[in-house]
C-alpha positions as CSV (number, residue, x, y, z in Angstrom):
1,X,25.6,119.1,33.7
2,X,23.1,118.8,31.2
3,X,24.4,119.4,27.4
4,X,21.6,120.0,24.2
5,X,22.1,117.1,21.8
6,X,24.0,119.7,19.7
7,X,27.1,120.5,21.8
8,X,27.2,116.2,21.4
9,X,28.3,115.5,18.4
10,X,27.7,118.1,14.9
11,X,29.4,115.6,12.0
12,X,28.5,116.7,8.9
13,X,26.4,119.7,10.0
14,X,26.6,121.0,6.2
15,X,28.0,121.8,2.9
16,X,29.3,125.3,2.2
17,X,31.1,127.3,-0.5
18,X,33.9,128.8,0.4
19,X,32.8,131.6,-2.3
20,X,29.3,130.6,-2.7
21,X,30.0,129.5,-5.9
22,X,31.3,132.6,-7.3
23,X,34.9,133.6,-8.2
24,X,36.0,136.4,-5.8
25,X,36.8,139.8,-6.8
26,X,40.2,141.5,-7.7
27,X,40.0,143.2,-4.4
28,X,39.0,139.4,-3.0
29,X,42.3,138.5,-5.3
30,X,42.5,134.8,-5.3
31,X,40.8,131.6,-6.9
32,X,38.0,130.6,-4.7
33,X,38.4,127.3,-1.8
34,X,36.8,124.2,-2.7
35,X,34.2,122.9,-1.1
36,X,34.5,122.0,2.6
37,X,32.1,120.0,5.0
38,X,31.9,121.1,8.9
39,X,32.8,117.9,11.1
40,X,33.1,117.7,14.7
41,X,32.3,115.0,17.3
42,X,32.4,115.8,21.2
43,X,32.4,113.4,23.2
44,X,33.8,112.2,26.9
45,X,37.1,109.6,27.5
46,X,37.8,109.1,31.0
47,X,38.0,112.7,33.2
48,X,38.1,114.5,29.9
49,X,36.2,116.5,27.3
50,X,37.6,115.3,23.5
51,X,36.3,117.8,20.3
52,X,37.5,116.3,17.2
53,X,37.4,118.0,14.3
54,X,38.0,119.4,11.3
55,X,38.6,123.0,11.9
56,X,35.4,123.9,9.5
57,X,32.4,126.2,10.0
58,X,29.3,125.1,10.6
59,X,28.3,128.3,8.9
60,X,29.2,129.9,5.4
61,X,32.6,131.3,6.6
62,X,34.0,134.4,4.4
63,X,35.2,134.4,0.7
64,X,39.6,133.5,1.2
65,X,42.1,134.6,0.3
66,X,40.9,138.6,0.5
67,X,42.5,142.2,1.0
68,X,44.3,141.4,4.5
69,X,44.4,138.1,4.6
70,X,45.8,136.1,1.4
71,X,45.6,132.8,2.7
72,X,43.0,130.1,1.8
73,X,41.0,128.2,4.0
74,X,40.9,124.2,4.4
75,X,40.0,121.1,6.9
76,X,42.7,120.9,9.5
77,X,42.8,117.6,12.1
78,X,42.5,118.4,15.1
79,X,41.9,116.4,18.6
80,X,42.1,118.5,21.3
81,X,40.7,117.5,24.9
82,X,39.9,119.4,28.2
83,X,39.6,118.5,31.4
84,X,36.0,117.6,32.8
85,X,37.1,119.0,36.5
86,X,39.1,122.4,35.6
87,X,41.1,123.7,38.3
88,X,41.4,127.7,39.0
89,X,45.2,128.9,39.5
90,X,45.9,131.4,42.0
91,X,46.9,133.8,39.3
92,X,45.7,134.3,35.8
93,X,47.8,131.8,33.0
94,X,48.9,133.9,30.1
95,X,48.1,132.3,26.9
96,X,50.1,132.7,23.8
97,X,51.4,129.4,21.5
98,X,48.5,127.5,22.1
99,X,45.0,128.1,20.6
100,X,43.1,129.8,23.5
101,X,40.6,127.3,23.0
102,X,38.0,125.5,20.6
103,X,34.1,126.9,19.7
104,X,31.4,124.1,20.0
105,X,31.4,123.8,15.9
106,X,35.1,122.4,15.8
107,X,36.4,126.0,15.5
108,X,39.7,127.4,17.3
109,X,39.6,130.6,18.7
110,X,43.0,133.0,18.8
111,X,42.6,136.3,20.4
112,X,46.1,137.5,19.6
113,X,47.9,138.6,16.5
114,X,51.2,137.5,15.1
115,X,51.6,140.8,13.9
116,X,54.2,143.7,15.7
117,X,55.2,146.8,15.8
118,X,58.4,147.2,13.0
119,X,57.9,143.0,12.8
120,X,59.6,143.1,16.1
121,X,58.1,140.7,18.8
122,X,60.3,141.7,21.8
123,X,59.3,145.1,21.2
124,X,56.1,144.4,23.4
125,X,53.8,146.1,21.2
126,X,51.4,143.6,19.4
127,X,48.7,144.6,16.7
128,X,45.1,143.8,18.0
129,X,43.0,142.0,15.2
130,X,39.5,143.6,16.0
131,X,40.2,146.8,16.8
132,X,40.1,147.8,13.4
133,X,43.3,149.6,12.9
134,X,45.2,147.0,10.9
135,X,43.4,144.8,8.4
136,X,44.1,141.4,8.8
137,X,41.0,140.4,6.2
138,X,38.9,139.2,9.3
139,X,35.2,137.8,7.6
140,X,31.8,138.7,8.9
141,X,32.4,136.6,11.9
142,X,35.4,138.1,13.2
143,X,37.4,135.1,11.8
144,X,40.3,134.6,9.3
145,X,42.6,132.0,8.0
146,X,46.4,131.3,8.8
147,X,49.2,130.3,6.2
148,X,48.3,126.4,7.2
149,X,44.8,126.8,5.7
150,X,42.9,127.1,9.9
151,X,40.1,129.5,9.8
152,X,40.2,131.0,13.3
153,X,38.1,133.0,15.4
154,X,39.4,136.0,16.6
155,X,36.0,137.8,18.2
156,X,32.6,136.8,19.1
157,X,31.8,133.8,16.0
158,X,28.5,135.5,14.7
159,X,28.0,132.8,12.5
160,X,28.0,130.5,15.3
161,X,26.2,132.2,17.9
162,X,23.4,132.9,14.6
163,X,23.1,129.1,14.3
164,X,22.8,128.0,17.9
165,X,19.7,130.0,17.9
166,X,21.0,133.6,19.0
167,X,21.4,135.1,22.7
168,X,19.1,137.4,23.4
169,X,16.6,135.3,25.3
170,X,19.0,132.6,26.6
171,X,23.0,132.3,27.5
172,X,24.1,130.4,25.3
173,X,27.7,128.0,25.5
174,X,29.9,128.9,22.4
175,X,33.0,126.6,23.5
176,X,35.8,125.5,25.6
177,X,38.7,127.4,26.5
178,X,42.2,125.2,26.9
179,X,41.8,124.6,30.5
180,X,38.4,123.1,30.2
181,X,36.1,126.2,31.7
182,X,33.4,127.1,29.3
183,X,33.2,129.8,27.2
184,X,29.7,132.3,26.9
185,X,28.5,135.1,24.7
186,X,28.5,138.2,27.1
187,X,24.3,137.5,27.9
188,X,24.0,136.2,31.0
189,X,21.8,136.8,34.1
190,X,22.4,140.4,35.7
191,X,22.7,138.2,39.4
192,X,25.2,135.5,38.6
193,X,23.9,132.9,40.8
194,X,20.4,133.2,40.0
195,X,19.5,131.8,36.5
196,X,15.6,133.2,36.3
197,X,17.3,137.1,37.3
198,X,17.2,139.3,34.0
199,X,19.7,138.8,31.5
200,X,22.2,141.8,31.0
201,X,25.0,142.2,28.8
202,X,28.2,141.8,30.3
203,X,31.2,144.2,30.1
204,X,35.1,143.1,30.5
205,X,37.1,145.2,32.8
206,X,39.5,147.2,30.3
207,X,40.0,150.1,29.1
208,X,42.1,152.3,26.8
209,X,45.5,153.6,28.7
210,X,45.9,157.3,29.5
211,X,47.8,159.5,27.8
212,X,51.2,158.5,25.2
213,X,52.9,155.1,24.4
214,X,56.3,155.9,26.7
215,X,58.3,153.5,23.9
216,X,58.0,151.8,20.5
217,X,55.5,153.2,17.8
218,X,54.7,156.3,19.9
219,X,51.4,158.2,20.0
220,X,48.4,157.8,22.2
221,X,47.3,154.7,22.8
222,X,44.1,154.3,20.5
223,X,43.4,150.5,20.4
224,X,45.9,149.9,17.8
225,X,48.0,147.5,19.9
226,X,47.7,144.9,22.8
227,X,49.3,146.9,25.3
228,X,47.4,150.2,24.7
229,X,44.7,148.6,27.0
230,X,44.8,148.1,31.2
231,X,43.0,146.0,33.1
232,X,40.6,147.7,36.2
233,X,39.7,145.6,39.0
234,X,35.8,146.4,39.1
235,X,35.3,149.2,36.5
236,X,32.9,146.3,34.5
237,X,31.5,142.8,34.8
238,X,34.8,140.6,34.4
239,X,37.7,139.5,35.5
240,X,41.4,140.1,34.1
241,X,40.4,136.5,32.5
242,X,37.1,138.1,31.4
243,X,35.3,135.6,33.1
244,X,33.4,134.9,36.4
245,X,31.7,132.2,38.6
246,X,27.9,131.8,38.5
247,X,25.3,129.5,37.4
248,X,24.7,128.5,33.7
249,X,22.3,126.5,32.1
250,X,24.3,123.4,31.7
251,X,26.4,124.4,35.3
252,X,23.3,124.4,37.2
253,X,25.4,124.4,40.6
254,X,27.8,127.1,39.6
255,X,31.0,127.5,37.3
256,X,33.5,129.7,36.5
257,X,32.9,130.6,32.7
258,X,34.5,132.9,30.1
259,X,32.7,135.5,27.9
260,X,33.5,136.9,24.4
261,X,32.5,140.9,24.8
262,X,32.0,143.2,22.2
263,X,34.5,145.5,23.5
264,X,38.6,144.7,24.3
265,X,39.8,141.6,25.1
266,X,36.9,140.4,22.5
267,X,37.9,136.5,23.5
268,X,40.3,136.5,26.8
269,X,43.9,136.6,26.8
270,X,45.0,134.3,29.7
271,X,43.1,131.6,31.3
272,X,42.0,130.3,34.7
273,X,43.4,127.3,35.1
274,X,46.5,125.4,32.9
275,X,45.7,125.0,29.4
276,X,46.0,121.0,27.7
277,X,49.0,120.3,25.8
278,X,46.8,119.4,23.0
279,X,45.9,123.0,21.9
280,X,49.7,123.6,21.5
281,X,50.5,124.9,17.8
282,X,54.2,123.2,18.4
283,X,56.9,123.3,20.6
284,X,57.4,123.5,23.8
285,X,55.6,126.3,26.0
286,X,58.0,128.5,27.1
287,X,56.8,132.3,28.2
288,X,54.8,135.3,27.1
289,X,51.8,136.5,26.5
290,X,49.7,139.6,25.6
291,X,52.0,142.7,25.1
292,X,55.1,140.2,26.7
293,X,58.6,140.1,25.2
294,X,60.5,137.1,24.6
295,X,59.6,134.0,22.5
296,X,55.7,133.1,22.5
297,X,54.3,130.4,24.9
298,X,51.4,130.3,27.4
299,X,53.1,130.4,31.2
300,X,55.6,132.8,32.4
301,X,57.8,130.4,34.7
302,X,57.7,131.6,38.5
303,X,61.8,132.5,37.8
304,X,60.4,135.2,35.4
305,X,57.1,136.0,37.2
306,X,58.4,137.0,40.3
307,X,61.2,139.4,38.5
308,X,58.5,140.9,36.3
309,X,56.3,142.4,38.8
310,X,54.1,144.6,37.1
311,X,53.8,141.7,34.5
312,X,54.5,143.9,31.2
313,X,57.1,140.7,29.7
314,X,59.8,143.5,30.5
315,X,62.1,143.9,33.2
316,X,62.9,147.3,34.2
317,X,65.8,148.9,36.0
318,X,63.5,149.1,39.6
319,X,63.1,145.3,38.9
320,X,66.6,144.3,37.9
321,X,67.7,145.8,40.9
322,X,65.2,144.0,43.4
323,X,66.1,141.1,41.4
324,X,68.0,139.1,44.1
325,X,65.3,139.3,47.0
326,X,63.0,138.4,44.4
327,X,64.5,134.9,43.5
328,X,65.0,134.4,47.1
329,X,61.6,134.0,47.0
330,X,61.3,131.0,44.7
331,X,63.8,128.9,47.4
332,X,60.9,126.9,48.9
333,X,63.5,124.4,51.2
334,X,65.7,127.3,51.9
335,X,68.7,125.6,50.7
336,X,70.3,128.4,48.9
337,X,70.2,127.2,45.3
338,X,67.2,127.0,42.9
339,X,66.5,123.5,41.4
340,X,64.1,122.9,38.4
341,X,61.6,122.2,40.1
342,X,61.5,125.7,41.5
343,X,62.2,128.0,38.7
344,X,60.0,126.1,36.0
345,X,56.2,126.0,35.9
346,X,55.0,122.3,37.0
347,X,53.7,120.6,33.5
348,X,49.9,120.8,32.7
349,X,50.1,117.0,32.9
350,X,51.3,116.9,36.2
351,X,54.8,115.3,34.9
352,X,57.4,115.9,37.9
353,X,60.7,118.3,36.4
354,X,63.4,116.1,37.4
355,X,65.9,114.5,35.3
356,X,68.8,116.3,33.5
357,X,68.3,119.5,31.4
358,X,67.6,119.3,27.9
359,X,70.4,120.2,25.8
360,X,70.9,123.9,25.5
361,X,72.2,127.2,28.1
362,X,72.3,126.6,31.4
363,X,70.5,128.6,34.3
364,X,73.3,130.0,36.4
């Protein structure tokens, strides 16, 4: 694999002012940020990728706090870390309580909201960021800040892809996504695993639902929410991950990659292969995931995935009532019972699930 110099290491890239120097407007509302200095370091430990940074642009991000979004931005500490070999899962990984991943300026990226319907999370229906239906105060680059201070990438980082030197003659690598696969802008070659083939731009594989929202907020689904969209095996260029597998520039023998798209999911919402603990925001991953009910986390355990079979993070009365040949399913040495082992997702670090339970219900 063959990096530029700049994907190595971009410490103190530049100075920027949060404002520009200027004191934001009443709509703005808000002092303006201090100054802040983009640093980030990427570097390789043992069979892993580290980015350590700062959590600043390495462009002049928006003017916070602003209508939408009151919050104002400054450095974080972060040390996240990515394998060098990432595996592929058999299924997709649903991501949700961990960043999705980190751009190649020391930038996270978060495709999902926090934001639902009536503030109620288990009501499955999730407000999209970039659709523009509900402002969030996202800046010119499709990014905005949390209450901690993180400026966050929610879209394609114009900024950053500005400052690499565009994509409109090259592909060009934008970042990392928690399981260690890259992550593209949507140029790539129009033949996947022929590098000199014309570039094209690429197209995810969703689409707007038909017809009404059966539950919830009502009303045709419009983009307002997660779970107005579907996913269409062929119908564009990607995957359900919003990926595929060809060559790239610094993959000369072939990858799979991601691709941020200008149209829905924007950045992906699961991932390929199992995500590093060290993008969790805190806590233990549990389940979830775009347009899922329950509490938020990035894997639905195989006790909950083989119930939910149209994989909506509800269970309906057709699948409460198939329930019992379902969990049959997860008996792997037939013994009758379900141990841990077999109703839990195996750990991301390969840690074995024996020992007693953690303090708390118990499975019956």
């Amino acid at each position: 694999m063959n990096l530029p110099s700049l994907f190595l290491t971009l410490s103190s890239a530049g100075l920027f002012w949060l404002a520009l120097g200027q004191e934001p407007s009443a709509a703005q509302g808000g002092p303006a940020a201090v100054a802040a200095e983009n640093d980030v370091t990427i570097g390789v430990k043992a069979e892993f990728r580290t980015i350590v940074s700062n959590g600043w642009p390495d462009h002049a991000p928006g003017a916070f706090p602003r209508r939408g979004n009151p919050n104002t931005a400054a450095p974080q500490r972060y040390e996240f870390r990515v394998p060098l070999q990432p595996e592929a899962q058999a299924s997709p990984v649903r991501s949700g309580g961990y960043w999705w991943g980190v751009a190649v300026n020391g930038v996270p990226f978060e495709p999902g909201t926090a934001e639902s319907w009536q503030n109620d999370r288990s009501s499955g229906w999730r407000y999209e960021a970039a659709t523009g239906f509900l402002d969030l105060g996202l800046d010119e680059h499709h990014a905005h800040v949390q209450p901690t201070g993180a400026y966050h990438y929610h879209a394609m980082p114009t900024g950053l892809v500005e400052r690499l030197g565009g994509d409109d003659k090259e592909m060009r690598l934008i970042g990392w996504a928690a399981d260690g696969f890259p992550l593209y802008t949507h140029t790539a070659p129009n033949d996947p695993q022929d590098l000199s083939s014309p570039l094209k731009k690429l197209h995810s594989s969703y689409r707007l639902k038909a017809g009404e929202r059966p539950d919830g907020p009502g009303g045709k689904h419009d983009g307002r929410f997660t779970a107005d969209f579907e996913y269409v095996k062929g119908l564009g260029d990607l995957d359900q991950c919003n990926g595929r597998r060809g060559v790239t520039p610094e993959f000369p023998d072939g990858i799979y990659y991601y691709c941020a798209t200008e149209e829905f999911p924007f950045l992906p919402r699961f991932w390929r292969g199992l995500p590093d603990e060290s993008f969790a925001k805190g806590g233990p991953p549990l389940f979830g995931g775009p347009g899922a009910a329950g509490p938020p986390g990035f894997l639905m355990p195989p006790l909950l995935k083989v119930l939910d079979k149209n994989g909506d993070g509800a269970l309906d009365a057709a699948e409460m009532s198939e329930a019992p040949a379902a969990l049959r399913t997860l008996d792997a040495n037939h013994d009758g019972r379900l141990s841990r082992g077999e109703y839990l997702p195996a750990p991301p670090s390969g840690r074995r699930l024996d020992g007693p339970l953690p303090p708390g219900p118990r499975p019956e």
